[in-house]
NUTI-279917 format. One record per residue (C-alpha): y, z, x. Coordinates in steps of 0.02 Angstrom, whole numbers, plus 50000, padded with zeros to 5 digits. Each point is the difference from the previous one (the first is absolute). Example, Ala and Ser with C-alpha at 12.3 -4.5 7.8 and 13.67 -1.06 7.14 Angstrom:
<nodes>
497755039050615
501724996750069
</nodes>
This chain:
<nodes>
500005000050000
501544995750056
501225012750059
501625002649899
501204994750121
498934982750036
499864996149804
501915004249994
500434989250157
498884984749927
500995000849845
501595001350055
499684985950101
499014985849892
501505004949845
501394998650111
499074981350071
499414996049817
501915006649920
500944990450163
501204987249900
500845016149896
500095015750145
499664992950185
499025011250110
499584999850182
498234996749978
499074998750175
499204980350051
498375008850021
500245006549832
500404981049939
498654990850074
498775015549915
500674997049826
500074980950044
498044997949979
499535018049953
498155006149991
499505015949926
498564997750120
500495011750150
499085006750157
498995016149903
499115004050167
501695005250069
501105003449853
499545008749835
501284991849872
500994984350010
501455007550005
499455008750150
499754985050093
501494990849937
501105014950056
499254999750173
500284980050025
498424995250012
500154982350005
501574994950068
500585008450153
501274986250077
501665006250078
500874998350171
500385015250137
501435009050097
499805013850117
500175006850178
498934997150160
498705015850005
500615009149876
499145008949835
500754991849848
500334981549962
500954994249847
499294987849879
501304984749935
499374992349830
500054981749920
501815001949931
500665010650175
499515016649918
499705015250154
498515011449982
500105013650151
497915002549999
500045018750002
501495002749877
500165002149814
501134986649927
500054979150027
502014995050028
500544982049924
501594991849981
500604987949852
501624994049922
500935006549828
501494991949907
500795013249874
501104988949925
498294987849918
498785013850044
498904986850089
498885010950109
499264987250131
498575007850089
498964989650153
498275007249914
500064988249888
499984982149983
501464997849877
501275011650118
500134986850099
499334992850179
499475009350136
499684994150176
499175009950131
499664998250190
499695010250148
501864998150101
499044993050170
498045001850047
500455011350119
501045010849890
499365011649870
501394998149889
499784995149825
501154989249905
500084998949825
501274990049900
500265001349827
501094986549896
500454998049823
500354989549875
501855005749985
500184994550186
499955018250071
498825000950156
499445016950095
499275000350168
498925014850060
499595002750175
498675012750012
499455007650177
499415017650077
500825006750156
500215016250085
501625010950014
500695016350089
499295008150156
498345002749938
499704983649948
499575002949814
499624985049871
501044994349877
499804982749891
501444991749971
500654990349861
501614987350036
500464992049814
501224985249987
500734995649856
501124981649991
500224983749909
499074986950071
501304989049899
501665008350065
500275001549813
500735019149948
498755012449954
499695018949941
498645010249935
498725011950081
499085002850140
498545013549944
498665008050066
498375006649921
499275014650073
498144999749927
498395008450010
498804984050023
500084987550143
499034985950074
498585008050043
499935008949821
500115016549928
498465010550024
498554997450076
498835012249924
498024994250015
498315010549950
499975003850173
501425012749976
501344989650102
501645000149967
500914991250153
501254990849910
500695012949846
501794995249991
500255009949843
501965005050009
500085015749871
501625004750079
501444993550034
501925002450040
501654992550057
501085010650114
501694990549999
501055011650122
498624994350117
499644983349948
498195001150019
498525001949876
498755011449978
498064997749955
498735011649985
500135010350116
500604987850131
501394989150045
500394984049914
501424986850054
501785002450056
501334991349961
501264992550126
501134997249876
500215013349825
499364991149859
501344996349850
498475003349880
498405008849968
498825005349875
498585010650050
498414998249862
498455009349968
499105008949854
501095015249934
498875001849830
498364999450094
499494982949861
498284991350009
500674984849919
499954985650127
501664992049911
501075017850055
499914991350173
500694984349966
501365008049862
500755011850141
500154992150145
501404991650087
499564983749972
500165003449820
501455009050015
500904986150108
499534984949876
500605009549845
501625012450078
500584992350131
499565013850114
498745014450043
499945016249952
500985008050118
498445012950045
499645007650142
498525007250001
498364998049902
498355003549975
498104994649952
498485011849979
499064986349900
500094984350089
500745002350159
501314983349941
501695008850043
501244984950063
501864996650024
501284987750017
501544998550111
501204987949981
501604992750120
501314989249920
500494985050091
501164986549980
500014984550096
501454986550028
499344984550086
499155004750167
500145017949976
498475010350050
499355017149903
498835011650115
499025014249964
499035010750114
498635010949958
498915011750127
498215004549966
499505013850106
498224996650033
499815014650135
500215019449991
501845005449963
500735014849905
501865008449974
501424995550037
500004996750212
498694987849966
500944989949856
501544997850123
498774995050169
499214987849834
501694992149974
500765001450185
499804981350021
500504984749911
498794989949920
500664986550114
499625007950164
498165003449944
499704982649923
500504995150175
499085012850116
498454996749880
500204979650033
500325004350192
498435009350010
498874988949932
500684986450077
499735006550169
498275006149946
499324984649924
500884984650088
500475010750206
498295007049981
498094994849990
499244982949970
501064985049949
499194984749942
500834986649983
499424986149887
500704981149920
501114999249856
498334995049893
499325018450035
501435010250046
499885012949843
498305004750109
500945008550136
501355008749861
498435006849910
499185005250162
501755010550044
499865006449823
498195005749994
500545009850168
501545011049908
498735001949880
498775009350104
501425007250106
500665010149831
498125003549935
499945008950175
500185019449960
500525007350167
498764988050073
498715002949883
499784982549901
499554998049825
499634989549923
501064999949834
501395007449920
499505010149854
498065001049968
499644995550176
501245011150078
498625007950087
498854999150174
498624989150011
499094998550162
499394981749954
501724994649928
500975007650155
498764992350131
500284983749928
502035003250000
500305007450162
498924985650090
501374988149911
501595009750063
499215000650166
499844981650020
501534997449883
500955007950135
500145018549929
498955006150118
500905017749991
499645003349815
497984993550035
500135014850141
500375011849905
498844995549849
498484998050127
500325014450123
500885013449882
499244995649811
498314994950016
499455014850118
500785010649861
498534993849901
498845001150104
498925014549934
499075013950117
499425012249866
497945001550015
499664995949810
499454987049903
500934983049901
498604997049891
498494992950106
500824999850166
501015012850126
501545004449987
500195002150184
501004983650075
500134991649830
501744992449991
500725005149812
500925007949882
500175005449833
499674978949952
498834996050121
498795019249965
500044999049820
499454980650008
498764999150129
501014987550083
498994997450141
500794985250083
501535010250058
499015005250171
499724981550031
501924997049987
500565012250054
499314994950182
500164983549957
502235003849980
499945012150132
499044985950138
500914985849944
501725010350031
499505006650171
499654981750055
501624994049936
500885015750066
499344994850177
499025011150134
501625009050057
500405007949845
498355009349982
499994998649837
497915002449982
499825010950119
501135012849925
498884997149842
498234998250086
499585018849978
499525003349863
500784986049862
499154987750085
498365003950054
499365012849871
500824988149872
498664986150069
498795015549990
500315001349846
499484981749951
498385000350104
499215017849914
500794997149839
499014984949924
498484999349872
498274997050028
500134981450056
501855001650106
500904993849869
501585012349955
499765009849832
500584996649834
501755002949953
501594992749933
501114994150145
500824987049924
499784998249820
500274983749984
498304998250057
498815006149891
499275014949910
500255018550107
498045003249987
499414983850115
500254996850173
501104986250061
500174989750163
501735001450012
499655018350070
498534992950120
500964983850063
501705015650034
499085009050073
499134987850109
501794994450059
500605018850042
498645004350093
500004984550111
502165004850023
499175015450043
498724995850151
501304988350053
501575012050010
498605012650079
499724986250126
501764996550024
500285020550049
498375001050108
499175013649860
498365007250054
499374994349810
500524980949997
497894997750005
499945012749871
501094988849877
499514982450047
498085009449949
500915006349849
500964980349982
498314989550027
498885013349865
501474997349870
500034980550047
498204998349951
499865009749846
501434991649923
499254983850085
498265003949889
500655005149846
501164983749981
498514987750050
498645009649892
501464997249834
500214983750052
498204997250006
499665008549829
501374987949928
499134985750061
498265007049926
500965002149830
500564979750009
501775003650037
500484983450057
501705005550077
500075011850159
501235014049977
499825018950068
500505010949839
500795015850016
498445011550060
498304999550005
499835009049825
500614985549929
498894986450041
500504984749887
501435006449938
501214984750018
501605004649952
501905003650077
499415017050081
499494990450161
501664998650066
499465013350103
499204988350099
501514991450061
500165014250100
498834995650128
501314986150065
501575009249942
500545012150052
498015004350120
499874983450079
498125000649987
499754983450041
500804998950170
498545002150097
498844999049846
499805017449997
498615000949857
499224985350060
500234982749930
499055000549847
501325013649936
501374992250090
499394983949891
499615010449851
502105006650020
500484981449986
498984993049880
500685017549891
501844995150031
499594982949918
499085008849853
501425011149967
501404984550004
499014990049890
499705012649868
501315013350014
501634990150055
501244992749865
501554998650124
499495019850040
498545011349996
499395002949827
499095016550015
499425002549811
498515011450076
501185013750014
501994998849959
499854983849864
501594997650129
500594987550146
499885009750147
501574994950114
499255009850172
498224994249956
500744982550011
500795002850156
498505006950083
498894983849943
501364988150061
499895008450171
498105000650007
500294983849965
501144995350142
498875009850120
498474988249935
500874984450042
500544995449835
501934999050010
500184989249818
499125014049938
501195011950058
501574990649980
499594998949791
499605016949976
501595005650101
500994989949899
499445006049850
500055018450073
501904997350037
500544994049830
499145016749937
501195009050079
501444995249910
499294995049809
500964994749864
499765004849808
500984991549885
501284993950117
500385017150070
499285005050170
498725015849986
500165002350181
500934995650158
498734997250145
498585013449973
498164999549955
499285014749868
498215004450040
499724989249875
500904983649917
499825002249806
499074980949935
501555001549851
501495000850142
498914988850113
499844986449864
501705003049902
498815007749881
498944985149960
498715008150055
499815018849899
497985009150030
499525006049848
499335016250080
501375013950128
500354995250161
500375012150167
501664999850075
500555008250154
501595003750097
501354990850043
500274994950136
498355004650072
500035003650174
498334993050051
500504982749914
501614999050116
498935004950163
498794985649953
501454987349987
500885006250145
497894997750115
499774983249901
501624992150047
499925007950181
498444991750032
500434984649907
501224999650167
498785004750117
498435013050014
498775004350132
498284998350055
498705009550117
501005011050034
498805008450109
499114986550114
500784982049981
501885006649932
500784984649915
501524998249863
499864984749883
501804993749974
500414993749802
498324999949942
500635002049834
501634986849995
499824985449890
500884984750045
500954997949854
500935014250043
500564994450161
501084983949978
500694990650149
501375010550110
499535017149921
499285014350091
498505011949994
500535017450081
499825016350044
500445011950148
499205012550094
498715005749862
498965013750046
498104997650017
498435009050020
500204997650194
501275012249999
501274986050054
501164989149909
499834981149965
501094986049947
500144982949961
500984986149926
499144985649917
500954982349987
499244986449901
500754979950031
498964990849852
500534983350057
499495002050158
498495010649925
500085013150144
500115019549995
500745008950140
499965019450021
500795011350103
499255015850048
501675009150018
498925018050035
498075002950031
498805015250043
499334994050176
498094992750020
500124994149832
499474982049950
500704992349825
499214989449875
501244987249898
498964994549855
500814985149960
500394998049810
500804981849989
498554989250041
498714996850136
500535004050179
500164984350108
500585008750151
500555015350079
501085006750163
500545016850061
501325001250117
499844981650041
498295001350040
498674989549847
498985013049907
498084994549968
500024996649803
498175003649918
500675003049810
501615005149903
499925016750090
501094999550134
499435010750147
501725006250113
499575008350165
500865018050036
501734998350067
500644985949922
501664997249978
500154983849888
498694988749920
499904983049898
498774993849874
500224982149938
498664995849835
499734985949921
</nodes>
């Protein structure tokens, strides 16, 4: 049953959308596209009412981010520019109000008027929103999160414009709606007791002499500027009628006085729906310009020393130190590619997916969402600090790899359900789960960053004893009966909790031989010890995933695919994405590490998957009934490590237009994947399942790492690096998106030699040559230029001809320039 505050909220909302044309009310674009094809049918396994669900936005969890480098809270910024600070109890919005017609034009909804939106540069998390009606009266709202005073507190900032795009005279108001709900919804309360999102404001008051607002018991915005009106709303008589709501409340009030009720304080004990409206009267004479300013304090501040250090600067001088710092950060520091015209949103959407990760960073500890996902996850994190590191962040991976994870590794002498507790990386998640493949990557992360890092930073050394080799203990005496890891739910995308799955076995596989190898690399008495561990954990997994293959086979199964464990012999569906793994991000194959009837087996599963499973993106029914934006990424890049650059190049390009869908004409999001992509926003809701779907957070922090690996190795990646260390150069460039006179680049990347490299790639079609110039490379390492633009006729190095046996150019170490003319 539902709860009364979720049947009130539901009400409120679907009679104020249904009622729209006679009172107009702010009602939330999740909210829309819900009542825009609604379903009674809801998810009952997580919610117990509808209304439960709805309240929690289920379904459509779209919206666009602001928020500081390493620090706690980020601020949400909604379809129509409204600002949701993630751990505060009211959703700010601005619209537009003429007293003298009582027109109330709000950017909710599609009859206010049109509403553009856009990040302000890739590199630049500011959000722009701007709002025009059809009077001719425009807004602009530029929305960002900075820090201010000596102790470097967060505040989210709202700069509002107000002018006349026609020079033509204009007055009214400029309002804002202070509101309980906001784009990620208004309580999230499940069976399972959570209640991460309530944003139930029962409480609520203006403080004029102050110019602030108060909510709950917290802070809400202040005012730069006094408002000339306010009305503050809530639920003096304590009604159950749905239709009090919409009767006393300021929009009400505005559309039929002229004004609101002058309030200031209010309450609700029913509903939690308090709200308020203040209002600014401009009036504009050709160019003239009307700006409001409004702080959010997002961080810890109380009395009245903290208000002034709040308002000590002008919104000017932040908006500027918050574009110089980013600036420097994201274009003075880390990797730059460059790419042509045809692809240069790539490299804006790379520097993006890094601010992303940089503000999901919690004093170096990165997670991997905003609100639901504002949380530690050894696999998430492992994945997200191996993408700063290469990305160029190589401070923040530090700290996540050498301060976080050894915070969960565990040394108590108990038990996680079948297995010790001793050297088990984990916490609350990763326990309570079973989540056995966090040991794997764990070592995996913490191996990969110690090469990159170099052999004078001693980055695995520091970590040897004991995160290192009692983690890789851990793996070898923690396995079932046959060596295969035990059954659990590590990622639950891939099947049911109760059954094993080889994404754990092919992790840990991958850690443990980052283990022996980093043991190797600091002369450890047990490097035997964990290649004995490596080989034992080789050939179980090796077994298990020829003796399901083999049972297929026996069965009739015509196709060759490796499903998601071997409790799940025939079982052919969108689950076995978790094979893609074992080229992205484990790099099985390079050396065939399983043997070439897996490593064959991998391949042939990669092509089952695409043809069944891929409409533009990954379709994974099994699970979500969702698109899944980072499952996409990670098949496009097993992809380009399997030689199959067409592949890869579709599926990115699909991947990329996820990140900014459109609904309706109106963007749902400005450069960032959800954990999932909803088949209704995906398809401009031609496409609507007839049973829930799973939706995630936004922007998910593992879906920006994978873009940020994909397109660095799309540049370049290595091979062997162990005993024949080689980089291939563009593997993943296609020639149409390198026209004559434009340039392939990028600059002193790091790599897992622990020493930069650099190219530029120069392509002359009409002389049908390629020239590159290694501008910075690790020493006693060879390149390979697999040539994309047609079959290699000849090749030279520094002058001297290259012997040509195939398409894969083979570049001896210490070159500085080489050709390739194809035919």
């Amino acid at each position: 049953m539902a709860q009364t505050h979720e049947w009130m909220f539901y009400e409120v909302m679907w009679r104020s959308w249904a009622g729209r044309a006679r009172i107009p009310y702010p009602v939330p674009w999740w909210a829309q596209q819900a009542f825009r094809r609604w379903s009674d049918a809801f998810d009952a396994g997580t919610y117990d009412s509808k209304e439960a669900a709805f309240a929690s936005n289920a379904l459509y969890r779209y919206w666009s981010m602001v928020g500081v480098k390493d620090h706690r809270q980020e601020s949400l910024v909604g379809q129509a520019g409204e600002i949701e600070p993630v751990y505060d109890k009211y959703c700010l919005s601005f619209f537009l109000f003429d007293p003298r017609t009582g027109t109330l034009r709000l950017p909710q909804l599609p009859e206010g008027g049109g509403v553009e939106q856009r990040m302000e540069a890739p590199h630049l998390p500011v959000v722009l929103t701007t709002f025009r009606t059809p009077e001719g009266v425009e807004f602009v709202q530029r929305t960002f999160t900075t820090t201010v005073g000596p102790r470097q507190r967060d505040v989210t900032v709202a700069r509002v414009t107000v002018g006349s795009p026609t020079g033509e005279a204009r007055e009214g108001l400029l309002c804002a709606a202070l509101m309980p709900a906001g784009p990620s919804g208004f309580q999230r309360h499940d069976r399972d007791g959570h209640t991460i999102t309530d944003r139930r404001l029962t409480w609520l008051r203006h403080l004029p002499d102050e110019r602030r607002v108060e909510t709950n018991s917290g802070w809400g915005p202040v005012f730069d500027t006094a408002p000339d009106l306010y009305g503050v709303y809530g639920n003096p008589d304590g009604s159950a009628d749905p239709d009090a709501y919409l009767a006393h409340s300021p929009f009400h009030d505005l559309v039929m006085g002229g004004k609101p009720n002058g309030a200031l304080a209010a309450e609700d004990q029913v509903a939690g729906l308090c709200s308020a409206v203040f209002g600014w009267h401009f009036r504009l004479a050709r160019s003239d310009v009307f700006e409001v300013g409004v702080r959010l304090p997002v961080d810890r501040w109380s009395g009245p020393a903290d208000l002034a250090e709040l308002r000590a600067e002008p919104v000017e001088r932040l908006e500027s130190a918050n574009r110089d710092f980013w600036t420097a950060k994201l274009l003075g520091q880390g990797v730059q590619p460059r790419l042509p015209r045809a692809v240069g949103h790539l490299p804006g959407l790379f520097r993006q997916a890094r601010s992303q990760l940089l503000i999901l960073s919690d004093r170096g500890e990165i997670h991997p969402g905003p609100t639901v996902y504002d949380s530690f996850w050894i696999r998430d994190a492992s994945v997200e600090a191996t993408a700063c590191s290469l990305a160029g962040d190589t401070a923040l991976a530090g700290h996540q790899l050498g301060t976080h994870h050894p915070l969960r590794f565990n040394q108590g002498r108990g038990r996680i359900g079948p297995c010790a507790e001793y050297g088990f990386y984990g916490g609350p998640h990763e326990k309570d789960a079973h989540e056995w493949d966090s040991n794997g990557q764990a070592l995996w992360a913490i191996g990969r960053f110690d090469r990159t890092s170099g052999p004078g930073a001693g980055f695995g050394a520091k970590l040897y004893v004991p995160y290192v080799r009692d983690a890789a203990r851990w793996i070898r005496d923690n396995r079932d009966g046959v060596g295969l890891l035990h059954p659990g739910w590590s990622a639950e995308h891939l099947g049911e909790s109760g059954k094993r799955h080889f994404w754990d076995d092919l992790w840990a596989l991958a850690g443990l031989y980052e283990a022996a190898r980093l043991a190797e690399r600091v002369g450890a008495a047990e490097t035997a010890e964990l290649w004995a561990a490596y080989d034992d954990m080789a050939r179980a997994t090796g077994d298990a995933i020829r003796w399901v293959i083999g049972e297929q086979r026996s069965h009739g199964a015509w196709e060759t695919y490796i499903p998601t464990g071997p409790d799940d012999v025939g079982r052919l569906d969108s689950t076995m994405i978790g094979a893609a793994a074992y080229f992205h991000p484990l790099r099985l194959h390079m050396g065939s590490k399983l043997g070439d009837e897996v490593d064959r087996a991998a391949r042939w599963t990669l092509d089952t998957m695409y043809a069944r499973f891929v409409t533009g993106g990954y379709r994974h029914e099994a699970a979500w009934n969702a698109y899944g934006p980072y499952l996409t990424l990670q098949l496009a890049h097993a992809y380009l490590l399997a030689g199959d650059p067409g592949r890869a190049d579709a599926l990115l390009g699909w991947a990329v237009g996820a990140a900014s869908p459109v609904v309706a004409g109106r963007p749902a999001a400005l450069g960032a994947w959800n954990e999932q992509q909803a088949f209704p926003v995906a398809s401009d809701f031609a496409e609507v399942p007839g049973r829930p779907w799973y939706m995630g957070d936004m922007p998910h922090g593992w879906a920006a790492a994978e873009y940020l690996l994909l397109l660095r190795d799309i540049l370049f990646f290595e091979a062997d690096e162990d005993h024949d260390p080689h980089v291939y150069i563009a593997p993943g460039v296609r020639p149409h998106w390198v026209p004559g006179g434009e340039r392939v680049a990028v600059d002193a990347a790091p790599t897992l030699f622990g020493e930069p490299f650099g190219y530029r790639l120069t392509h002359d079609p009409a002389q049908r040559t390629v020239t590159v110039d290694i501008t910075r490379a690790p020493e006693r390492v060879r390149f390979v230029y697999p040539c994309r633009f047609g079959t290699v006729r000849s090749a030279s190095a520094d002058g001297r001809q290259l012997a040509v046996t195939g398409d894969d150019v083979r570049v001896p170490a210490g070159t500085v320039q080489f050709t390739v003319a194809y035919g």
